[in-house]
N, C-alpha and C positions, 0 to 999 in steps of 0.2 A: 295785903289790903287792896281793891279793887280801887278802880280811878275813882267811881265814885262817891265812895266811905274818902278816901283820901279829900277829896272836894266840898263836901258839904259845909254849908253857912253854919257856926255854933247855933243848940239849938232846932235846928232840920233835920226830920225824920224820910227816910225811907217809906211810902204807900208802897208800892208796887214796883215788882223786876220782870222783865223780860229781857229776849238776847231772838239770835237770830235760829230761825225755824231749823231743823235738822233735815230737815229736806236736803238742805243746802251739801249735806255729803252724800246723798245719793251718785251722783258722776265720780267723784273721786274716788268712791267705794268701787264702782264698779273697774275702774280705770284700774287699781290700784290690784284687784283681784285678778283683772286680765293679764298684769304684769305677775303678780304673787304665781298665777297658776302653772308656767315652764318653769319656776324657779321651784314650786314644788317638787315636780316632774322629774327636773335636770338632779335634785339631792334624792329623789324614792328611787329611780331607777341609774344613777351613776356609773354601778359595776355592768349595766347592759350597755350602756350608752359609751361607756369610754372604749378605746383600740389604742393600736401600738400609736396612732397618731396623735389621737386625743387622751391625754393620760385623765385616771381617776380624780385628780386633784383638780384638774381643770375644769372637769364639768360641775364637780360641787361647785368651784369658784363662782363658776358661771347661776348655779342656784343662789347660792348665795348672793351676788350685785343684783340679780332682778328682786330677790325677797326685801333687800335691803332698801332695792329704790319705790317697790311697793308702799312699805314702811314711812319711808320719808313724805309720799305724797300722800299716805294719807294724816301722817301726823301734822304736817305741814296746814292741812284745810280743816281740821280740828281746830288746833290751837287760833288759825285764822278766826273761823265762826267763833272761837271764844273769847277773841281781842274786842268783840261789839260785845259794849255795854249799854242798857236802855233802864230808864228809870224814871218813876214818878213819886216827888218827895215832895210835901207839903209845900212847899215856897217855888220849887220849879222842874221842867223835863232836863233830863240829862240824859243826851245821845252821845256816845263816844265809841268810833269807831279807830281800827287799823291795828299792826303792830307795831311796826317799827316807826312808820310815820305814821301820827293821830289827827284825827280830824273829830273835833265836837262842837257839838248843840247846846248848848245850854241855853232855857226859854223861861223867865219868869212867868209862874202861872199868870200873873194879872196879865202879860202881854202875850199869852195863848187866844187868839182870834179865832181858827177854826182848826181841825181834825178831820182829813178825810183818810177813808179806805177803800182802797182796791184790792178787791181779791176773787181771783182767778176760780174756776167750779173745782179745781182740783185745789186749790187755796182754801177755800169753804170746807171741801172734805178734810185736808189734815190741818185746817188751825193754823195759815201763814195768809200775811198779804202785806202789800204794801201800804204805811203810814205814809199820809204828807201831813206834815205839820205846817201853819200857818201863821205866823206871828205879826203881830200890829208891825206896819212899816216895813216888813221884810219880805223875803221871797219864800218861795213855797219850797218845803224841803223834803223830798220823798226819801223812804227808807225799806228798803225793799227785805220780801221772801221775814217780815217779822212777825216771832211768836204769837198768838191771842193775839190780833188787833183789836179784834175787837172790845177785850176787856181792857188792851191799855189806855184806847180812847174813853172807856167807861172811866175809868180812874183817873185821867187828867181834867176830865169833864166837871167826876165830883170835886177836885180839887179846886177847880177855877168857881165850881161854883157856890163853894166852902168859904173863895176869898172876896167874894163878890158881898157875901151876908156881912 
């Protein structure tokens, strides 16, 4: 169960989910692939690669620790991007980010003041930008590289002004 199925007020429905753009593994993909790729290498060609010095078992090994550390970095910014939760549910926004240490948002609609977006030409093209949410009395709280902004701002907008009627 997600943090926020876990959190909801009795009663409080789920409008709309978002999370963080997939952009966000491009670099670790690539990263990840630079390291994957000797480690290919070092297991396809082993029996050329090993000598009386360097035994066969060694250079798998050596395939193997870079495959495995490929592996880790990119699992590792996966499960990251997938520790942010973003949500708009009838009563209020719920941002929660992190994994092991969490940091959240939570904004009653009626004290949602403004919604801005930033998004960059290449943001425009695939569908991320930065939210700043604005709440009566508080500080401005930006949320970067997020899915659709522009439909989540559409849907805390309807929300706020759902509570407002």
């Amino acid at each position: 169960m997600s943090y926020v199925e876990k959190n909801l007020i009795p009663g409080e429905k789920i409008v709309y989910r978002t999370g963080i753009h997939w952009s966000v593994l491009v670099g670790p993909t690539i990263v990840a692939a630079i390291i994957a790729a000797p480690g290919i290498a070092l297991l396809a060609y082993r029996d050329r690669i090993a000598s009386n010095e360097i035994p066969v078992v060694a250079v798998a090994a050596a395939g193997i620790v870079l495959l495995a550390i490929a592996a880790i970095i990119f699992s590792y910014n996966v499960i990251k991007r997938n520790a942010t939760e973003i949500a708009v549910t009838d009563r209020r926004v719920i941002i929660k980010t992190g994994m092991t240490s969490r940091r959240s948002l939570e904004i009653m609609i009626a004290k949602v003041e403004s919604i801005g977006i930033d998004e960059t030409v290449m943001g425009r093209v695939l569908g991320y930008g930065t939210v700043v949410i604005h709440g009566t009395g508080g500080t401005p709280e930006p949320f970067r590289k997020i899915a659709h902004p522009s439909e989540f701002r559409r849907e805390v907008q309807q929300q706020v002004d759902g509570a407002r009627r």
